[in-house]
Backbone as CSV, one residue per row, in Angstrom:
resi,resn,N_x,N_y,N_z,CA_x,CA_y,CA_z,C_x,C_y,C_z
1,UNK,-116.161,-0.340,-44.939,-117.601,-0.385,-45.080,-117.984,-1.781,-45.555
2,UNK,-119.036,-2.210,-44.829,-119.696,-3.632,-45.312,-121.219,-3.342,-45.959
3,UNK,-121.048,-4.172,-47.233,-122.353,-4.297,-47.578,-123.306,-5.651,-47.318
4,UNK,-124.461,-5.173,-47.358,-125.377,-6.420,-46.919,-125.942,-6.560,-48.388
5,UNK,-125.792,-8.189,-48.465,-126.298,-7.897,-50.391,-127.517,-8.734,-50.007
6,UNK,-128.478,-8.579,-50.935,-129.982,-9.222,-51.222,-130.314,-10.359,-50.939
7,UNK,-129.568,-10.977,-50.097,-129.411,-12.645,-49.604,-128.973,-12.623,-48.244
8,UNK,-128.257,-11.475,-48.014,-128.070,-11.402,-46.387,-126.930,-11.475,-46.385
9,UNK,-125.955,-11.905,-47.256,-124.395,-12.143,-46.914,-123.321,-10.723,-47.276
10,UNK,-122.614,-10.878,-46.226,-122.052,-9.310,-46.395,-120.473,-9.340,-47.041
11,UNK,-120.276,-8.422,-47.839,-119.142,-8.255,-48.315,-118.587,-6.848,-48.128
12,UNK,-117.188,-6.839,-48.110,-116.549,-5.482,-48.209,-116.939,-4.997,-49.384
13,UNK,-117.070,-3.339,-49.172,-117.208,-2.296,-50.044,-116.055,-2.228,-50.944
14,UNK,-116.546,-2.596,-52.522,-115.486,-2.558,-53.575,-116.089,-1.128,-54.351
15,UNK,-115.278,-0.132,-54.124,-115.344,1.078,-54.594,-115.097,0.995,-56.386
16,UNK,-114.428,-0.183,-57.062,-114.002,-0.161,-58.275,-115.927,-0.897,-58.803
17,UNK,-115.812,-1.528,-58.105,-117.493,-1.720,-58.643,-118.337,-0.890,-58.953
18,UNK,-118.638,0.273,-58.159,-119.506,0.907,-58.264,-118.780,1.906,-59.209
19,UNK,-117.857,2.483,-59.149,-116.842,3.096,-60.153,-117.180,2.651,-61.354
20,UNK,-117.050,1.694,-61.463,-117.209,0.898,-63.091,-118.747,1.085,-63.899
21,UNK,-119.648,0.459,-62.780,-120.976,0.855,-63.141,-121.393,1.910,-63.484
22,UNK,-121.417,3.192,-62.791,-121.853,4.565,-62.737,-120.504,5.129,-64.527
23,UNK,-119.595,4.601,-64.519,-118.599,5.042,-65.470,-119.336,4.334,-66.869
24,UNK,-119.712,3.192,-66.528,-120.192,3.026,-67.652,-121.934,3.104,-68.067
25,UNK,-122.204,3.704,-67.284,-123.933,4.412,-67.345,-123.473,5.664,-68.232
26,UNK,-122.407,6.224,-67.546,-122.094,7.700,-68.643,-121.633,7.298,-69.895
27,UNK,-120.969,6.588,-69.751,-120.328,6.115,-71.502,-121.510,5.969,-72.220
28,UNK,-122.625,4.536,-71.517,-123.371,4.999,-72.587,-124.097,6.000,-72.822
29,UNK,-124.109,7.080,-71.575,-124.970,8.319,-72.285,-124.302,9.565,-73.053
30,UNK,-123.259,8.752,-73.678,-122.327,9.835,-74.241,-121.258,10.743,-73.486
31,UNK,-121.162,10.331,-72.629,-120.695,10.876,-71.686,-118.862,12.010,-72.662
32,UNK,-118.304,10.510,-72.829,-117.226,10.765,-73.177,-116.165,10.111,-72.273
33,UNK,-114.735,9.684,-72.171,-114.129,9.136,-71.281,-113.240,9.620,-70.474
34,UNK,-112.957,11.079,-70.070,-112.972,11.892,-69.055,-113.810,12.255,-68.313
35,UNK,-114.868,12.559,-69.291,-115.845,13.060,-68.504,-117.118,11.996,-67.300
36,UNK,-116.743,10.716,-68.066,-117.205,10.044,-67.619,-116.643,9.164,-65.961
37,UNK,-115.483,9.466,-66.177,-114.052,9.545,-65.321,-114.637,10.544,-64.002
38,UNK,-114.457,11.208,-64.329,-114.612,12.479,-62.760,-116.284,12.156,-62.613
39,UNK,-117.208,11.702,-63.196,-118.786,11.552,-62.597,-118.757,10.212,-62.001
40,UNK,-117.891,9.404,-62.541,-117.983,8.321,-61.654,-116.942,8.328,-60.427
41,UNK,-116.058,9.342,-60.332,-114.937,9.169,-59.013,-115.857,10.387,-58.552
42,UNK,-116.549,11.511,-58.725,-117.472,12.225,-57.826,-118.515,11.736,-57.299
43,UNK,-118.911,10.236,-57.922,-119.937,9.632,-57.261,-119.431,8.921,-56.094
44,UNK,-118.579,8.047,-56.520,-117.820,7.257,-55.132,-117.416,8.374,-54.385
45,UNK,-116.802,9.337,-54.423,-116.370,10.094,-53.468,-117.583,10.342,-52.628
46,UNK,-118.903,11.048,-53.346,-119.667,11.746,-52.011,-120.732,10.192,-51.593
47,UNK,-120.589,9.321,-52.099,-121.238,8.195,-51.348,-120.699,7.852,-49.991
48,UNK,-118.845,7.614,-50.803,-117.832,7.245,-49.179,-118.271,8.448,-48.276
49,UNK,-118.676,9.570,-48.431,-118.339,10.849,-47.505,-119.884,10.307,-46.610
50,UNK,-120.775,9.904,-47.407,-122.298,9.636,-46.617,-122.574,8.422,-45.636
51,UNK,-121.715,7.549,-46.360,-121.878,6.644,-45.376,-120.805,6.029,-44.481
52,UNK,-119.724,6.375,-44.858,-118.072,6.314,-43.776,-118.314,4.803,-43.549
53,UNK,-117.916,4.293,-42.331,-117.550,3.160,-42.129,-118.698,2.387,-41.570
54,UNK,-119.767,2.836,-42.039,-120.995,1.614,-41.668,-121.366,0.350,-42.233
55,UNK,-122.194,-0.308,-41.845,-122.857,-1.538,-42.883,-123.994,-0.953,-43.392
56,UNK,-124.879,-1.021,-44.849,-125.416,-0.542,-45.172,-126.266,-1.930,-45.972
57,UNK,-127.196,-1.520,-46.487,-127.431,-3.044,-48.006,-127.349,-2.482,-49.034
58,UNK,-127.228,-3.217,-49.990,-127.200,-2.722,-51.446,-128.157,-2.194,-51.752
59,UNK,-129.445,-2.665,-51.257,-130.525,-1.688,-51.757,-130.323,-0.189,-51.675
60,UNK,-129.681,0.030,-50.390,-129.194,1.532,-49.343,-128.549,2.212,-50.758
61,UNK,-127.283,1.548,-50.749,-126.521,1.948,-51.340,-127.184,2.210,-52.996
62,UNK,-127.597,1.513,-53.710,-128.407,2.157,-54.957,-129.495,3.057,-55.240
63,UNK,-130.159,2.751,-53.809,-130.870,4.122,-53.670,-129.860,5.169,-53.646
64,UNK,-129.014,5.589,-53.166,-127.891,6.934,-52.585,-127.219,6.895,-53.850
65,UNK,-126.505,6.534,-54.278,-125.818,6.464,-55.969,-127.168,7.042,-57.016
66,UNK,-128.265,6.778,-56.905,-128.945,7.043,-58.517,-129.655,8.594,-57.976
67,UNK,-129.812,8.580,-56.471,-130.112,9.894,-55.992,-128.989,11.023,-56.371
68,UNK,-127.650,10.591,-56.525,-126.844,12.114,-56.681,-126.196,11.843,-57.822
69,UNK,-126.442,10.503,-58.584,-126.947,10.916,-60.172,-127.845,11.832,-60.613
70,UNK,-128.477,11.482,-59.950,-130.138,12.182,-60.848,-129.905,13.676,-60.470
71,UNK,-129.057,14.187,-59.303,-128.782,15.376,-59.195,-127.923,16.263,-60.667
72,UNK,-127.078,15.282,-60.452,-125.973,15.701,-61.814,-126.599,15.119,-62.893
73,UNK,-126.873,13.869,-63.679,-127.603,13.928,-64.762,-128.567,12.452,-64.906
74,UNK,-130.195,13.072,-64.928,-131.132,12.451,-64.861,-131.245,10.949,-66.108
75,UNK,-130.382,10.921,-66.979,-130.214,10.265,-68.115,-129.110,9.345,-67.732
76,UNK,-127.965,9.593,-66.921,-127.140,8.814,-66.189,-127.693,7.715,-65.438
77,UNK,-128.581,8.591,-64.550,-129.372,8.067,-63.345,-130.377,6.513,-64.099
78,UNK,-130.897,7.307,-65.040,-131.699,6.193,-65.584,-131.080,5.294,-66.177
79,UNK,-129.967,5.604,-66.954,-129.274,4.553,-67.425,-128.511,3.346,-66.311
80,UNK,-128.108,3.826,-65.324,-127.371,3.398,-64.079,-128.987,2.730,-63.478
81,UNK,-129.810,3.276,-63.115,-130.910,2.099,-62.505,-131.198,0.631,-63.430
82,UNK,-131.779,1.374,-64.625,-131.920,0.448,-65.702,-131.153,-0.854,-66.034
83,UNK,-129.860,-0.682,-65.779,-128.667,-1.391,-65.996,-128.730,-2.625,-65.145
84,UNK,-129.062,-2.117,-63.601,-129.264,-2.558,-62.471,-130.382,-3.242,-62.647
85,UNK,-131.183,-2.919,-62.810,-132.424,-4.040,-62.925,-132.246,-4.793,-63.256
86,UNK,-132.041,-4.845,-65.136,-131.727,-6.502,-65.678,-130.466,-7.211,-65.067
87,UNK,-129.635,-6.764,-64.997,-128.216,-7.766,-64.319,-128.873,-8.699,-63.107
């Protein structure tokens, strides 16, 4: 999978990135560090399952990540957008 980032230049899909981010949106919401573990490898998992081997942009892709946060937990979700903004 290729991403198109906010400038136009595309990079391969680093699954430990988004792993990391979403893992540490739960940490800080208390998550805990198992638990925070399986919400961030259930997130990469049903993202890879949505978008398989396409090009997508990052915008795509953060929309679809904070959407099946916010399914599982709305405080994640916000913490994980939030995060995203200032960086």
């Amino acid at each position: 999978m290729e991403i198109i980032k906010r400038h136009g230049r595309k990079e391969r899909f680093d699954e430990r990135k988004l792993y990391s981010s979403v893992y540490m949106a739960a940490l800080i919401a208390e998550y805990g560090e198992k638990r925070s573990e399986k919400l961030a490898s259930l997130a990469v998992k049903i993202l890879k399952k949505k978008v398989k081997n396409k090009t997508v942009t990052s915008d795509f892709l953060r929309k679809q990540i904070i959407a099946i946060l916010n399914k599982k937990d709305k405080e994640v979700a916000f913490l994980y957008r939030t995060h995203l903004d200032v960086s």
